[in-house]
C-alpha positions as CSV (number, residue, x, y, z in Angstrom):
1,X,-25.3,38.5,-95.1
2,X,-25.4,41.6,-93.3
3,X,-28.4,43.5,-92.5
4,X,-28.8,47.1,-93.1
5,X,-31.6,49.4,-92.3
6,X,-32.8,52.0,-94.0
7,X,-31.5,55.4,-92.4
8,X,-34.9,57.1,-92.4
9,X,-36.7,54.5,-91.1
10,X,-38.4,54.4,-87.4
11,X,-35.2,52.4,-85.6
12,X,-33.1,53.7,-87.4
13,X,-33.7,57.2,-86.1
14,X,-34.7,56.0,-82.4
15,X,-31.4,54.2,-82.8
16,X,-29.7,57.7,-83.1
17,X,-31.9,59.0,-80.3
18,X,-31.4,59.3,-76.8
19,X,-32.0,55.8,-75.6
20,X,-34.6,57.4,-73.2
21,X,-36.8,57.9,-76.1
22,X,-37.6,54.8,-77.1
23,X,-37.7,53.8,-73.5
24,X,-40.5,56.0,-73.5
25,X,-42.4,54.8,-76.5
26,X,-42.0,51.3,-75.4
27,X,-44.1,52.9,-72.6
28,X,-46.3,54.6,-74.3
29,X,-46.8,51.8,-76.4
30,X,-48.1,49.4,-73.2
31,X,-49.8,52.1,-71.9
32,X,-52.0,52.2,-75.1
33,X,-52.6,48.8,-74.8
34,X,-53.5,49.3,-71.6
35,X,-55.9,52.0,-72.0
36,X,-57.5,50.5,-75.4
37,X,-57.1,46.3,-74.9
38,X,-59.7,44.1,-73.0
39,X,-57.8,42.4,-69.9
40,X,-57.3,39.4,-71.8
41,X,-55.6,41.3,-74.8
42,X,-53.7,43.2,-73.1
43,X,-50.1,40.7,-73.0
44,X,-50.5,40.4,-77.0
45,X,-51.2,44.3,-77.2
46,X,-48.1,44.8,-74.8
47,X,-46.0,42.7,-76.6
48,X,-45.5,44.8,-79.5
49,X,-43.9,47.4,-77.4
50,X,-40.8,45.2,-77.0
51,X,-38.7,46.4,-79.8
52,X,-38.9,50.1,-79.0
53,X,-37.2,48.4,-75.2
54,X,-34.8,46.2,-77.6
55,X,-33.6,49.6,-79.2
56,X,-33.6,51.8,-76.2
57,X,-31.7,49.0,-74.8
58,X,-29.1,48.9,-78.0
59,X,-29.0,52.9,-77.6
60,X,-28.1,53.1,-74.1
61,X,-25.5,51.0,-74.8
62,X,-24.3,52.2,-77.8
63,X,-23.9,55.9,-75.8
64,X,-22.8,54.5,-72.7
65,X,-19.2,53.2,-74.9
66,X,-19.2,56.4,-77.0
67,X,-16.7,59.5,-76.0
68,X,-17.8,62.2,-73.9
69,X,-18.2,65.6,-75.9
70,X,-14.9,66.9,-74.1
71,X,-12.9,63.8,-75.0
72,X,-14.1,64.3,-78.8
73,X,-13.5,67.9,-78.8
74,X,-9.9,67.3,-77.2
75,X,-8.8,64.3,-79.8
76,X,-10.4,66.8,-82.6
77,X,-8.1,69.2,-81.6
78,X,-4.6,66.8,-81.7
79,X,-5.8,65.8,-84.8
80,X,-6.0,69.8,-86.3
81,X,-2.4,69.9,-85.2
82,X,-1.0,66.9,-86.9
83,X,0.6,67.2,-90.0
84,X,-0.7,65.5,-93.0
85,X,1.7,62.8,-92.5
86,X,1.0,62.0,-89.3
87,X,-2.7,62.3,-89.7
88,X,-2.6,60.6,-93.0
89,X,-1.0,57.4,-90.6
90,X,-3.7,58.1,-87.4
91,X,-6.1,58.0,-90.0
92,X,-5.6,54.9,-92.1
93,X,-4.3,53.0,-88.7
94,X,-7.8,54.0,-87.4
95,X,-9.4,52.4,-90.5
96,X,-7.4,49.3,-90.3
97,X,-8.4,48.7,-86.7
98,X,-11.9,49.7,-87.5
99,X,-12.6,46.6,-90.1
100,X,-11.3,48.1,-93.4
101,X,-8.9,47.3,-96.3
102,X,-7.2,50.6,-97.4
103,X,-5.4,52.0,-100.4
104,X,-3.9,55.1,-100.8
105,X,-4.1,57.1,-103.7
106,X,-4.5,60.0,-105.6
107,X,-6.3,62.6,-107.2
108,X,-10.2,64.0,-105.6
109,X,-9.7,61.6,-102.7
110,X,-7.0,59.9,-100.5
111,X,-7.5,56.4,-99.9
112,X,-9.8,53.6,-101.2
113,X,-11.4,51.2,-98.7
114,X,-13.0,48.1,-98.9
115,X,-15.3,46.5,-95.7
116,X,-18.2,44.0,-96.3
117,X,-17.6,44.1,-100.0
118,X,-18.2,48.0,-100.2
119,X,-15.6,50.3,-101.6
120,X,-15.6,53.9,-100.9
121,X,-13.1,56.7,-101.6
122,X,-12.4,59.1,-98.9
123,X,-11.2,62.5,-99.3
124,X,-9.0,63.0,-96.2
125,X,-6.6,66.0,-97.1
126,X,-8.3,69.0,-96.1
127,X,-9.5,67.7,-92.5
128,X,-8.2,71.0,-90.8
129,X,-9.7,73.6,-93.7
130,X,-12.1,76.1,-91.7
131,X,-14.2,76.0,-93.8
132,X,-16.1,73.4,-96.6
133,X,-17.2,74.9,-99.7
134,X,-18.0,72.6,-103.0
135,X,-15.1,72.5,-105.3
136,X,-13.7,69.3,-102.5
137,X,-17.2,67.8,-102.7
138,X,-17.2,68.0,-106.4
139,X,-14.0,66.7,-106.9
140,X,-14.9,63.5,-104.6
141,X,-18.0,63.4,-106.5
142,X,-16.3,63.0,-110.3
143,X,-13.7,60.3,-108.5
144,X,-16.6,58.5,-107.2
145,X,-18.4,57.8,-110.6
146,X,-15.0,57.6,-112.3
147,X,-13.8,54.2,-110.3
148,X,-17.4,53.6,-110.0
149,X,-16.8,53.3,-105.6
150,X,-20.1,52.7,-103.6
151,X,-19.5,55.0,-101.4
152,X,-17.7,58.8,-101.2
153,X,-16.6,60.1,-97.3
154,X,-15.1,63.7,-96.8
155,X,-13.2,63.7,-93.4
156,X,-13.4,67.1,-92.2
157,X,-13.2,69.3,-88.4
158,X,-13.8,72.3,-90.0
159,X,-17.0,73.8,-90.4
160,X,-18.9,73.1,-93.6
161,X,-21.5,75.2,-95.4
162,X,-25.1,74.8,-96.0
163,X,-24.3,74.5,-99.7
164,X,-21.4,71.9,-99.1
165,X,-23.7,69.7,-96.9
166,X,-26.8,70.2,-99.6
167,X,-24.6,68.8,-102.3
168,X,-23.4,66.1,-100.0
169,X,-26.5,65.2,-98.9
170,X,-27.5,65.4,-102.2
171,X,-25.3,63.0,-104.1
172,X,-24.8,60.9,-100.8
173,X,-21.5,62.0,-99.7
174,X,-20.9,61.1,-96.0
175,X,-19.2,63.5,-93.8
176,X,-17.1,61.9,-91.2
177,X,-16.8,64.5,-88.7
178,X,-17.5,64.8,-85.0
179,X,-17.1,61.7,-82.7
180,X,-17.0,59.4,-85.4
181,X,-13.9,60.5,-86.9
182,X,-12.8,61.1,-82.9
183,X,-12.9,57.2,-82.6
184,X,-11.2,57.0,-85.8
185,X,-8.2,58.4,-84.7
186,X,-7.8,57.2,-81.2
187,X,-8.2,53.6,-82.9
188,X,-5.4,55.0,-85.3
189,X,-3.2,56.9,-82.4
190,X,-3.8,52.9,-80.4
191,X,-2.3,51.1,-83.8
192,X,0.3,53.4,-84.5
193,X,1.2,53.4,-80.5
194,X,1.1,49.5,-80.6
């Protein structure tokens, strides 16, 4: 069984954080104990402080494999040249490598995936638009409650507007955008090369 935190919670955030930060709450944390503990306390008080250094630890390590911002921005940028095609191939390669079962089909979204007994549909077509508006995010939407799919992902490198990401946000629609869909396609680009 795999465990999954909730994406609000403490660690969760910290884990999106600059590992730095919960370096210094782990700090901050002994320090209190310091400050407040008798002498004899003070290990048992300390100790708590070790999963804030367990995440800054995961963090650090996590950032220290991802891409740099020029290396994202530059793999961004082949992929806004491919055609659909070739994208289309990047992009389900990238999936494959990356853990999931995929499907391709039609209608609001392009593919189907399955990992960990989760299915989602993903809306992959209009990764190069300039610009997000809701119609897309609508018609992802209706797909997802028709085949009744976990989970609904919009690939775009476009720019999406506030009232795109409020309706995504609010029916849970994950954008996959940025260095997550960067290391998408160099895992896909790596398959397809392979």
């Amino acid at each position: 069984m795999k465990f999954k935190m909730a994406e609000n919670s403490l660690f969760a955030i910290l884990l999106r954080s600059s590992w730095w930060i919960s370096a210094a709450v782990g700090l901050a944390f002994v320090l209190a104990a310091k400050a407040i503990l008798p002498d004899k306390y003070f290990i048992v008080g300390a100790f708590g402080s070790l999963p804030f250094f367990v995440i800054s630890a995961m963090a650090a390590w996590k950032q220290l494999r991802a891409p740099s911002p020029a290396r994202v921005a530059k793999t961004l940028e082949a992929a806004g040249e491919m055609s659909w095609a070739d994208f289309a191939a990047t992009f389900e390669a990238g999936l494959r490598a990356d853990g999931y079962t995929v499907e391709r089909i039609d209608g609001g979204a392009d593919f189907l995936t399955v990992k960990s007994g989760r299915t989602a549909v993903v809306a992959a077509r209009r990764w190069k638009g300039a610009k997000l508006g809701l119609e897309p995010l609508r018609e992802l939407q209706a797909l997802r409650e028709k085949r009744d799919t976990h989970d609904a992902v919009f690939v775009t490198i476009g720019e999406v507007t506030e009232k795109a990401a409020q309706f995504a946000r609010g029916n849970g629609i994950r954008m996959l955008a940025g260095a997550e869909l960067a290391k998408l396609v160099d895992a896909g680009r790596k398959g397809r090369a392979g």
